[in-house]
C-alpha positions as CSV (number, residue, x, y, z in Angstrom):
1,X,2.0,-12.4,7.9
2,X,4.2,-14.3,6.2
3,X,3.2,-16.9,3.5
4,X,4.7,-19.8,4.8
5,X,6.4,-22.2,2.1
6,X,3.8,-25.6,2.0
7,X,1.4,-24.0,3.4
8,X,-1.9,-23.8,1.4
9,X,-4.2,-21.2,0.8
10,X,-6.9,-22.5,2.9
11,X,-4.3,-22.7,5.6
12,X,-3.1,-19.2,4.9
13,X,-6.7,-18.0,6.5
14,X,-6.0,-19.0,10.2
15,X,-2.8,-16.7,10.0
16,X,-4.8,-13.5,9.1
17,X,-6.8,-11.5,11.6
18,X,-6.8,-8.6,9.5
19,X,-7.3,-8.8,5.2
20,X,-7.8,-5.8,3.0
21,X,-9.9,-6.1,0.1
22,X,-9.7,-4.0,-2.7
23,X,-12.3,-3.5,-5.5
24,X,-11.9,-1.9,-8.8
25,X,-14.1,0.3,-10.9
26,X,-14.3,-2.5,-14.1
27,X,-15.1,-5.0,-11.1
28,X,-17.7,-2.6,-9.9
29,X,-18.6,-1.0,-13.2
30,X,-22.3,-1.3,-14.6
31,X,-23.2,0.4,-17.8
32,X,-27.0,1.7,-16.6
33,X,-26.6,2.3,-13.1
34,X,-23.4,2.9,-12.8
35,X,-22.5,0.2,-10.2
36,X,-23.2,-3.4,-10.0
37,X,-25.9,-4.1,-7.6
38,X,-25.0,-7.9,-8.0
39,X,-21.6,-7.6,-7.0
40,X,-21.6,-5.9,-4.2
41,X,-24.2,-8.2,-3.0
42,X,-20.9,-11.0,-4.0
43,X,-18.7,-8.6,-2.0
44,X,-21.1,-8.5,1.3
45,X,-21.5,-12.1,1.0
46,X,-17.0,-13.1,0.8
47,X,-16.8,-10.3,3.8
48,X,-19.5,-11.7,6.1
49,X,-18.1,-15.0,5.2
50,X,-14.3,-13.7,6.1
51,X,-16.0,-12.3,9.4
52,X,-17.5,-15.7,10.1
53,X,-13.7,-16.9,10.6
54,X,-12.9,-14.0,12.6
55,X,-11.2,-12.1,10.6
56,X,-11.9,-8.1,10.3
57,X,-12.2,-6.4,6.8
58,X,-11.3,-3.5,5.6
59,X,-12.9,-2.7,1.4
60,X,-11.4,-0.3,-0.3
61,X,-13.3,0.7,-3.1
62,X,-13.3,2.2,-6.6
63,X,-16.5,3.0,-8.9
64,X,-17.4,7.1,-7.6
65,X,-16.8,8.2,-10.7
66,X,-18.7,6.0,-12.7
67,X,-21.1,5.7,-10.5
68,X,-21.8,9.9,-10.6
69,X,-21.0,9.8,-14.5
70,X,-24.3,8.1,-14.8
71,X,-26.4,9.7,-12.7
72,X,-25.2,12.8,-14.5
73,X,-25.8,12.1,-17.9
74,X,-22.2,12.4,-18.9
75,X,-22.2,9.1,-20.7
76,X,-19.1,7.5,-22.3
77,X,-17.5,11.1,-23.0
78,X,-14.2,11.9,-21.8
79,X,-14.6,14.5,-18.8
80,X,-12.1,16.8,-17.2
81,X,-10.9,17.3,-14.6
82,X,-13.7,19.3,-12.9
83,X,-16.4,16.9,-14.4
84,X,-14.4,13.9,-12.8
85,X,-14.8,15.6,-9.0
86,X,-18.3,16.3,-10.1
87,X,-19.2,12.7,-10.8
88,X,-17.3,11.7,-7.8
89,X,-19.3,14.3,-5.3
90,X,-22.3,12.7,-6.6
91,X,-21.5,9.0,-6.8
92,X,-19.6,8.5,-3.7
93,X,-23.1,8.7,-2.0
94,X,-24.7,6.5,-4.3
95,X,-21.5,4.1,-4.1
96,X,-22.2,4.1,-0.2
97,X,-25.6,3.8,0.1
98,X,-25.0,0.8,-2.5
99,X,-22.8,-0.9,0.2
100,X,-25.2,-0.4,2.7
101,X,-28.1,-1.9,1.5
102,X,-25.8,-4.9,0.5
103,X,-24.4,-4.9,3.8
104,X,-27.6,-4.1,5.9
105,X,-29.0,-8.5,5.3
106,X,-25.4,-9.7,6.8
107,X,-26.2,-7.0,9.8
108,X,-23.0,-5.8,8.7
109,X,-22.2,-2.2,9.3
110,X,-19.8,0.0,6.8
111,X,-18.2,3.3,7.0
112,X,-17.3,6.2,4.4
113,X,-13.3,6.8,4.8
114,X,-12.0,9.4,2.2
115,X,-8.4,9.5,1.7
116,X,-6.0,12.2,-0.1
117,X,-2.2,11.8,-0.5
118,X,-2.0,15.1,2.7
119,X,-3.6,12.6,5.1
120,X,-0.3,9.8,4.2
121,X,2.7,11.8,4.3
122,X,2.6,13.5,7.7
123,X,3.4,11.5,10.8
124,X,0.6,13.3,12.9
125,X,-2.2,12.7,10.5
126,X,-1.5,9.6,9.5
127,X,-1.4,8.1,13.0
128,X,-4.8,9.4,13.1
129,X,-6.1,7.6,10.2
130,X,-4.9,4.5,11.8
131,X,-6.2,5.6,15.2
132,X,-9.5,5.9,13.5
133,X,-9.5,2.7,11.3
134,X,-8.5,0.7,14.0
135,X,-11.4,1.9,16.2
136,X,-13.6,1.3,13.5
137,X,-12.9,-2.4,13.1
138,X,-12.6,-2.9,16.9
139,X,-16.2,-1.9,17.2
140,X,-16.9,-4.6,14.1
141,X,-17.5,-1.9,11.3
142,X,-16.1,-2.6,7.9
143,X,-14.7,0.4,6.7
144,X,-14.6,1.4,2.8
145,X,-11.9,3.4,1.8
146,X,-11.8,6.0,-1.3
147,X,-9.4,8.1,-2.8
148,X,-11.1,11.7,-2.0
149,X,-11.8,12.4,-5.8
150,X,-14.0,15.0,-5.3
151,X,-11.0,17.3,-4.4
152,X,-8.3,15.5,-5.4
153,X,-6.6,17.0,-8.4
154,X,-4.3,14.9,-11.3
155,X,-1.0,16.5,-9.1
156,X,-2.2,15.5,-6.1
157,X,-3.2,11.9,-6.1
158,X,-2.9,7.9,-5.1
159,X,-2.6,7.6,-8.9
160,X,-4.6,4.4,-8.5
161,X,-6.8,2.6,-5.6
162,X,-4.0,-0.7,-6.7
163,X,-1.4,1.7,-4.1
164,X,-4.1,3.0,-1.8
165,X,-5.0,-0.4,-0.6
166,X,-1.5,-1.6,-0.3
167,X,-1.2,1.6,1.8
168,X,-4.3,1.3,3.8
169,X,-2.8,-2.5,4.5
170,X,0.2,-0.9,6.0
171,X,-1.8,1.4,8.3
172,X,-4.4,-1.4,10.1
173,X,-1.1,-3.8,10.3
174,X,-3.1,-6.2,7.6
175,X,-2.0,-9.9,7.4
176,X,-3.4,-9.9,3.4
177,X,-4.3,-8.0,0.6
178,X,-6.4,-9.6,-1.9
179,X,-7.2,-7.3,-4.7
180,X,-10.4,-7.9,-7.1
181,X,-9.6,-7.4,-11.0
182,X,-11.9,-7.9,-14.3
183,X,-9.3,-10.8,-14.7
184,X,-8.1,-14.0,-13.2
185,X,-5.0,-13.2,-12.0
186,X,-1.3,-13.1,-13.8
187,X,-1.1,-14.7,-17.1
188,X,2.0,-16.0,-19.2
189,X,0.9,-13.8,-21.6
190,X,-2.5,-12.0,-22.1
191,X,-5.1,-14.1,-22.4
192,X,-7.4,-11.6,-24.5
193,X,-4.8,-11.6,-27.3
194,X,-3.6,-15.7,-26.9
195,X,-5.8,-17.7,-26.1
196,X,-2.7,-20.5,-25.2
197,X,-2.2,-18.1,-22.2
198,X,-2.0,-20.0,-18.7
199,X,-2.3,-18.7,-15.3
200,X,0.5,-18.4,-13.0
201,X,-1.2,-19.6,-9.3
202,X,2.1,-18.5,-7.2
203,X,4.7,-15.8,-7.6
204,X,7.8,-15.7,-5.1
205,X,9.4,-12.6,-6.5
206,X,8.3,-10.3,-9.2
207,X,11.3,-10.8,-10.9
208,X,12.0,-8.8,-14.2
209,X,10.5,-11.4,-16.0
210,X,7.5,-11.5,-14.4
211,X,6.9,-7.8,-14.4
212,X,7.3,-8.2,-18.0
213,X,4.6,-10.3,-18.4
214,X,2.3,-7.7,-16.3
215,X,3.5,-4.7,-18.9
216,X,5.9,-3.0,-16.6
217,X,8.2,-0.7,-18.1
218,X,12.2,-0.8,-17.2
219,X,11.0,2.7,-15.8
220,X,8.8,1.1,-13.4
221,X,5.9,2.6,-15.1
222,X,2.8,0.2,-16.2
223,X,1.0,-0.3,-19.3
224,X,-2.6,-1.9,-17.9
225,X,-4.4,-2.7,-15.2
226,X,-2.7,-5.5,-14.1
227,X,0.6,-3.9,-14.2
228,X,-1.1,-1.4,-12.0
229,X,-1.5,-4.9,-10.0
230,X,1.7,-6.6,-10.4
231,X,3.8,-3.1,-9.0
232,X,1.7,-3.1,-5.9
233,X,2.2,-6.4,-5.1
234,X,6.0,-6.2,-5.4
235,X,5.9,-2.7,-3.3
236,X,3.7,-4.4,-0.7
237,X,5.6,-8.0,-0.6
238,X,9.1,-5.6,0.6
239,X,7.5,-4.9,3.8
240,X,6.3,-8.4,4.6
241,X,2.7,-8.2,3.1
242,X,1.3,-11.1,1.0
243,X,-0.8,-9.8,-2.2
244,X,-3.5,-12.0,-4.1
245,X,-5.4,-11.6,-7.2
246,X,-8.7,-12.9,-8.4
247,X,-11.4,-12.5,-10.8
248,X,-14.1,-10.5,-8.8
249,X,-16.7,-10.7,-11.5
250,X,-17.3,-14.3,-9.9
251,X,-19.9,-15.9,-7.3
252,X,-17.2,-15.9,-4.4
253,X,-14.4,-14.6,-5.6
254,X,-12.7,-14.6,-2.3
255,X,-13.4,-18.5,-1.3
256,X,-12.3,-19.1,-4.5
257,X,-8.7,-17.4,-4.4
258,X,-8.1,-19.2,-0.7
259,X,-9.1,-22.8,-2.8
260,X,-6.5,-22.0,-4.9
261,X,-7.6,-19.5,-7.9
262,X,-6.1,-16.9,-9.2
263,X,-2.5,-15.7,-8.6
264,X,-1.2,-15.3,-5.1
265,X,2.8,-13.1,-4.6
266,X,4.5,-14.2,-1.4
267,X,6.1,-11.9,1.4
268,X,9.3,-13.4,2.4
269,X,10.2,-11.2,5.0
270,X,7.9,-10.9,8.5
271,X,5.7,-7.8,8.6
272,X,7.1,-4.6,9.6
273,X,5.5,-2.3,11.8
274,X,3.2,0.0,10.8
275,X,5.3,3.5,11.6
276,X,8.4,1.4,9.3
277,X,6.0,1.2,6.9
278,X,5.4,4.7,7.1
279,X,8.6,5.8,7.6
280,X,9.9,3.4,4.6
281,X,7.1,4.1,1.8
282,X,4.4,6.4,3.0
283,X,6.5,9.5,4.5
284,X,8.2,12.8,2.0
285,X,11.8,12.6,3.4
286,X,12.8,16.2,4.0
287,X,16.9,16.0,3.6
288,X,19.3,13.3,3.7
289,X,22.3,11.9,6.0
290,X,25.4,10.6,3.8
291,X,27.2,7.7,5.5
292,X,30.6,6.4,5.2
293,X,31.6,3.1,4.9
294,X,32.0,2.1,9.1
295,X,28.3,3.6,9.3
296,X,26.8,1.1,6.9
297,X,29.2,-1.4,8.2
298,X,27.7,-1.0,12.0
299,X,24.0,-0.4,10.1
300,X,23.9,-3.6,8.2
301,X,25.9,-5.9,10.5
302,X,26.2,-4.9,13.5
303,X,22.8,-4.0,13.7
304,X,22.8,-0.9,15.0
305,X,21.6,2.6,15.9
306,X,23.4,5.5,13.7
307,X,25.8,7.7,15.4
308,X,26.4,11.4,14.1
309,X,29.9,10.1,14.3
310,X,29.0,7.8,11.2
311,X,27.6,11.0,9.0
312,X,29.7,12.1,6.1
313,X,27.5,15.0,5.1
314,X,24.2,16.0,4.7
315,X,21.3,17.1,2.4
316,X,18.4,19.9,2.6
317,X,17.5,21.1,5.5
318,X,15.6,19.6,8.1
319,X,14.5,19.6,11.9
320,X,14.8,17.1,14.2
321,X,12.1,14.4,14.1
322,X,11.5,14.4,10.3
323,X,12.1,11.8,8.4
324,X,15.8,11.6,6.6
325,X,16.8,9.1,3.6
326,X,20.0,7.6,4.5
327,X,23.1,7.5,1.6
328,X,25.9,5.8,0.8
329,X,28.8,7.8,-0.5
330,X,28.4,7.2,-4.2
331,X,24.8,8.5,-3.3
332,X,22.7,4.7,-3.3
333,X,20.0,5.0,-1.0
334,X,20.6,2.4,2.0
335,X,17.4,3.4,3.9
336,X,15.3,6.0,5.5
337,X,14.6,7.1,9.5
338,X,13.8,10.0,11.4
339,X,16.5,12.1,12.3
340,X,17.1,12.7,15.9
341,X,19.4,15.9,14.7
342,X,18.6,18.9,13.2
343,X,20.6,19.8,9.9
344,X,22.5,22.7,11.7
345,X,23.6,20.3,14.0
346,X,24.9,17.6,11.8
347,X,26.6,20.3,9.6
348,X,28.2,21.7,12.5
349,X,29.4,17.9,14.0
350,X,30.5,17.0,10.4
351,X,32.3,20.3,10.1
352,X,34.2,19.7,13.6
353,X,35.3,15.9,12.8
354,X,36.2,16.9,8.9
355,X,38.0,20.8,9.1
356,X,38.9,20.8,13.0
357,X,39.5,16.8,13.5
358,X,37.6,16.8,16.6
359,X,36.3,13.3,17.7
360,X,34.1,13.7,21.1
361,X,34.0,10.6,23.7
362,X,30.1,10.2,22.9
363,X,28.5,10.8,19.3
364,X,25.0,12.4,19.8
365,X,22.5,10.1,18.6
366,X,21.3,10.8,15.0
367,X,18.7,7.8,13.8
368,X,17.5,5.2,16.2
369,X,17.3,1.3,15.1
370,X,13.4,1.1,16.3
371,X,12.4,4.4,13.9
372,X,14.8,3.4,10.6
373,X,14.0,1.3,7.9
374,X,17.3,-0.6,5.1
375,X,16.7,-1.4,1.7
376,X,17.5,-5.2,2.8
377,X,16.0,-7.9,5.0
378,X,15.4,-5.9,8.4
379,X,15.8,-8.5,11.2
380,X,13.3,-7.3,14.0
């Protein structure tokens, strides 16, 4: 869904069908327990309101850890790696059966989904996550999403639940994702150290200067939470997905953001489809296809499929039917597909149109339109 320029937030809700909503471990976070009984009756409340509209949730949630750290006595401590999976063995159960007592008054039912980066990057398993989310919510569950912690290891990660929930967004074809922070949205500067600070309602573009107000680094790397925020709304916004922000810590935080508080980042461009989305930020690229110039040329303006004709050279090794980046001569990434070739069989096509100058009738097929992705507005 698009966020459609004069419209207003409360208009925005009869475009979604589908909103993600993401909530994070300071949101969640209570210092006896270990999670906030109060606000995740707040959370049941905003999604059986959302559902009232007709719109199908999906939570993904934070607060394993800290909810495990508690009920083993680990206290404020710093814990390694082994104690972390520990605490989140023990607390994803607790977290859960948290959302379902909240849930259970709303005759709202919720389901356990635990995620690792292994069940992303291959085509095969990550159709079956959406397979299995989408079933879910079809049969009116609300699913809530983790991060597998318990297993997951500091190599082998999300890296936050910020980029999970713009991933799971991709994979149930969301319309919204509205995250829930410890604070009100973006700032003109931060409001715990000036107290002149002012929020900033609507973002177009996270522009360099805006991502310096969120902390981000030229490097792309964050400083903070909400730079955490501010990257995953400008990674989500390139494939069409709006992204709000809001203060979760208060009574209906959700109503709230659609009446117009805290900081909502436009999509320009229409949603993609889910296996683009995939294919564009999700998937591990095994090689890469170098272009030359009449490729890109019959890519970006003509629109079209690429021919093995248009390949300069290639990278790695790959078979057909994995997923390829796509490169300019000087080595600029355009875009990404699946290849339709093998490597053997680009290297020997480029080899007979570079050493032999052989130029067949028909060039096989390499990447087709309908499974590549360019790093500029994709007209559908």
């Amino acid at each position: 869904m698009r966020s459609p320029e004069g419209n207003s937030r409360t208009e925005m809700l009869s475009f979604i069908r589908t909103l993600v909503l993401k909530v994070g471990s300071t949101v969640l976070a209570s210092p006896r327990a270990g999670v906030n009984t109060r606000i995740l009756g707040v959370i049941a409340r905003q999604v059986a309101w959302l559902r009232s509209k007709g719109i199908r949730v999906v939570i993904v949630s934070s607060g394993a850890i800290a909810a495990g750290r508690m009920k083993l006595v680990f206290g404020k401590k710093p814990l390694t790696l082994a104690m972390k999976q520990a605490a989140a063995s023990v607390g994803q159960s607790r977290l859960m059966w948290g959302y379902e007592r909240a849930f259970s008054p709303h005759r709202l039912t919720v389901s356990q989904v635990l995620l690792t980066p292994r069940d992303v990057v291959g085509r095969n398993r990550f159709t079956n996550m959406e397979r299995t989310l989408e079933t879910l919510l079809s049969l009116g569950v609300v699913p809530v999403v983790n991060e597998n912690d318990s297993v997951a290891t500091e190599e082998i990660r999300f890296g936050d639940n910020d980029r999970l929930s713009a991933l799971v967004a991709g994979t149930v074809k969301a319309d919204f994702l509205l995250i829930l922070s410890d604070v009100d949205g973006l700032y003109t500067s931060d409001p715990s150290r000036n107290p002149s600070a002012t929020p900033i309602p609507h973002v177009e573009k996270v522009t360099p200067e805006i991502a310096n107000l969120a902390g981000i680094s030229r490097s792309g790397f964050g400083t903070g939470g909400m730079a955490s925020k501010v990257l995953t709304a400008r990674w989500a916004n390139r494939w069409g997905l709006p992204v709000g922000i809001v203060n979760g810590r208060e009574e209906s935080p959700v109503e709230r953001f659609f009446q117009g508080g805290g900081t909502l980042f436009s999509a320009r461009d229409r949603l993609w489809p889910a296996k683009k989305v995939w294919i564009g930020f999700f998937s591990e690229p095994s090689g890469a296809l170098v272009l030359d110039e009449g490729a890109l040329e019959a890519l970006f303006h003509a629109k079209s499929s690429l021919l093995s004709g248009g390949i300069a050279s290639h990278e790695g090794i790959f078979d057909a039917g994995e997923v390829v980046r796509l490169l300019s001569v000087s080595g600029h990434e355009v875009g990404r597909g699946i290849s339709r070739l093998a490597s053997s069989e680009v290297a020997l096509l480029t080899r007979q149109k570079v050493e032999e100058g052989r130029f067949p009738d028909s060039w096989p097929l390499a990447v087709h339109r309908d499974t590549m992705i360019l790093w500029e507005k994709e007209e559908e």
